[in-house]
NUDREN-392963 format. One record per residue (C-alpha): residue in one letter; x, y, z. Coordinates in pm, whole numbers, padded with zeros to 5 digits, always signed. Each point is the difference from the previous one (the first is absolute). Layout:
! residues N
aXYZ...
***
This chain:
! residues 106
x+00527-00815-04058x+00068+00225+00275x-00065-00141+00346x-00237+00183+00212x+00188-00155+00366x+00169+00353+00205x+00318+00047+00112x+00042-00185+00385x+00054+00334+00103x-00272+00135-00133x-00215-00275+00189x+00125+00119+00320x-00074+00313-00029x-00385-00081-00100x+00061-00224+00304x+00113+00255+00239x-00243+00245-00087x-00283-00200+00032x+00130-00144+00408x+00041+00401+00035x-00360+00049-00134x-00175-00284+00260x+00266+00169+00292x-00194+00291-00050x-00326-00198+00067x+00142-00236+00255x+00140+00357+00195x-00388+00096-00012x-00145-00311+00142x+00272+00002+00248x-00058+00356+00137x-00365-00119+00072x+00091-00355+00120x+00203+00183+00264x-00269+00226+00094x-00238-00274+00063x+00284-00223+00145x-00056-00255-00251x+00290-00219+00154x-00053-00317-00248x-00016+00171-00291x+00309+00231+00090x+00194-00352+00031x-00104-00088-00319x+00111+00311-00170x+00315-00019+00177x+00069-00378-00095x-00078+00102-00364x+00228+00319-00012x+00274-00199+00217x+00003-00246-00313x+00010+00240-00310x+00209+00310+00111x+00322-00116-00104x-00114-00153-00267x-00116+00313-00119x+00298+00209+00117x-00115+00096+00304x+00204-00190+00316x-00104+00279+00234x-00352-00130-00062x+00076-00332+00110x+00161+00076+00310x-00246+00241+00114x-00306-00263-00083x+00183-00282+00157x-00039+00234+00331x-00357-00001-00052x-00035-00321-00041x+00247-00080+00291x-00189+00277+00242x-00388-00153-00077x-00036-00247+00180x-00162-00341-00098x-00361-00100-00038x-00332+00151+00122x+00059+00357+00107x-00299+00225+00155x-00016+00343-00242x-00007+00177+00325x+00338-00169+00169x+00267+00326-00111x+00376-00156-00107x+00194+00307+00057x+00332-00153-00182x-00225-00186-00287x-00119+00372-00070x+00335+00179+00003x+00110-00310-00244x-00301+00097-00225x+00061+00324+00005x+00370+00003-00124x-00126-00238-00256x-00244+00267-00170x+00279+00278+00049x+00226-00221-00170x-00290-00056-00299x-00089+00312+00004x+00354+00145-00087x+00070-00283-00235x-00306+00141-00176x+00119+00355-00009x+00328-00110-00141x-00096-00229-00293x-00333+00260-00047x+00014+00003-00427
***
């Protein structure tokens, strides 16, 4: 009997694809979290991507998240209070996703 289980490799790369599939969702929701200074949820984001970008090949991705998460600071924060250096981090964050996106576009 032939067994159905795929090659490791071929798990990562159904992996990959599909943490380059929800980066293209997560870049979305970002670019309007910014815009409406969504400070929390920005965090969050950055917490998450800080924890799987290496995993998934992509160390630049941690680094630039842990500045996010490094520049917002803890806790309540007003929608209208402006973090100058929390939105440059952000902002080199979806550059960075965006051009991982254009280079691993199938």
């Amino acid at each position: 009997m032939k067994s159905t289980a795929s090659h490791p490799s071929e798990i990562q790369d159904r992996l990959r694809k599909r943490y380059l599939d929800r980066l293209s969702e997560k870049m979305r929701r970002m670019r309007k979290d910014l815009v409406d200074r969504n400070w929390p949820v920005l965090k969050a984001e950055g917490v998450h991507l800080r924890g799987s970008g290496d995993a998934f090949g992509f160390p630049e991705l941690t680094q630039l998240a842990d500045r996010v998460v490094r520049t917002i600071p803890e806790g309540v924060i007003s929608r209208a209070r402006g973090i100058p250096e929390a939105k440059v981090a952000v902002d080199s964050l979806i550059s960075a996703i965006d051009s991982i996106l254009i280079t691993h576009k199938n």
